[in-house]
N, C-alpha and C positions, 0 to 999 in steps of 0.2 A: 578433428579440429573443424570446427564451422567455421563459414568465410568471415560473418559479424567479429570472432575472435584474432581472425588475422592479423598481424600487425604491419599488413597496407591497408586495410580495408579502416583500422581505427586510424592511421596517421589521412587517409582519406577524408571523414568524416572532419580531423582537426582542421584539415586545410578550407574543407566547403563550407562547413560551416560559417566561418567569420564573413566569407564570399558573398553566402545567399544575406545577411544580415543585412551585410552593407545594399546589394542591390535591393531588399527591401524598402528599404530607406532611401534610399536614392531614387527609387521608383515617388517615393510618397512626398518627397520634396519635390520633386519634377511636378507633382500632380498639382501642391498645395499653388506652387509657382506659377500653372499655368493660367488660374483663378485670378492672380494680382493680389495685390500684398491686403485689401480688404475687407477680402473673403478667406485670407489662409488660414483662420481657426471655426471659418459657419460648413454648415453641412451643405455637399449640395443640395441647389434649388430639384425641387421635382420636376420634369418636364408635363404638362397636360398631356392625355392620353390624344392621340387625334380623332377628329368630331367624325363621327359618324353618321352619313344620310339614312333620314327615315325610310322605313322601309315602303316599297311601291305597293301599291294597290298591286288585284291583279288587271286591273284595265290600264295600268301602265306599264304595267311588263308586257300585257299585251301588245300594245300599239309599238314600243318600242321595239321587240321583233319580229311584228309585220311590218315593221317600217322599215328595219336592217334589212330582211328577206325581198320585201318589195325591190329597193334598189337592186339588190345581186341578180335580182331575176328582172328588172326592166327591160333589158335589153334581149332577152331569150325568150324563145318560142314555148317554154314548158312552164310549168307550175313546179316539179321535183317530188321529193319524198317530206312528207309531214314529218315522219319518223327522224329521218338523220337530219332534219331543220329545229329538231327537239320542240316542235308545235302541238299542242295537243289537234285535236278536231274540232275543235270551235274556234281555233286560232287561224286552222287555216283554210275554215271557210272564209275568215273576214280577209285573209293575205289572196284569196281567189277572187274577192270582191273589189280591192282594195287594189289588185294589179290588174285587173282588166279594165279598170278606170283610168290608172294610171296607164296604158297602154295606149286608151283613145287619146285621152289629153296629151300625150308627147306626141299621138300624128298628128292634133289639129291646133297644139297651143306651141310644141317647142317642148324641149326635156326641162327648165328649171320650171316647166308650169307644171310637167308631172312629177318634180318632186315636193312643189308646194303641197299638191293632190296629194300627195302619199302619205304626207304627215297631219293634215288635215283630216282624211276619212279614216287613216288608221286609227286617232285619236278619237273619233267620232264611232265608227263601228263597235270598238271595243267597248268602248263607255255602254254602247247599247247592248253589247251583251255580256258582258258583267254587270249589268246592275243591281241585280241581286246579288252580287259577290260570292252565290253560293254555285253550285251544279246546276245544269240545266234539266228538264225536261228526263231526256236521253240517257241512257248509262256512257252512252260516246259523248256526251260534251262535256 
């Protein structure tokens, strides 16, 4: 005897049955409800997907993190690893340029003058070398 033939497994079925029916239904009344009485026979509205920003140059991805890197590293004596700053080598020649500037300007201006300077040359180095958008020179850059 299979359990499908049983006769709990069919008075089973007679009980849940009518159960799951009704909470079907009472799921979809709840739902049509929660709409307001207006909308209880229109489909829902679609939601807009959300907008999403154009993609960056790469001389804006540049300067944006040599500008993140420059701050972490203003106040420290070292420059760090290119590698684990995921910089290529043309990134962080401009982040070696861009914080030794930044290093003089916070001795002789105060620190909000070198983070004006940071996002300033960041924006400006990079521009200058991505301009051709493409590889440099170099198999490194």
């Amino acid at each position: 005897m299979t359990t499908a033939n049983a006769p709990g497994a069919r008075a089973t079925a007679r009980l849940l049955g009518p159960a799951l029916l009704a909470a079907a239904l009472a799921g979809a009344a709840v739902t049509a409800c929660d709409r307001g009485p207006e909308h209880a026979d229109a489909a829902p509205a679609a939601t807009p997907p959300p907008a999403t920003p154009p993609p960056r140059s790469p001389a804006e991805l540049c300067a944006r993190i040599v500008a993140h890197w420059s701050r972490v590293m203003l106040d420290s004596h070292t420059y760090g690893d290119y590698q684990s700053m995921g910089l290529s080598n043309r990134q962080y020649d401009v982040l070696r340029s861009v914080l030794d500037a930044a290093r003089t300007e916070k001795k002789e201006q105060g620190a909000a003058a070198a983070q004006k300077l940071i996002d300033r040359q960041a924006r400006a180095d990079c521009a200058d070398r991505y301009r051709s958008d493409g590889p440099g020179e170099s198999p490194w850059r």
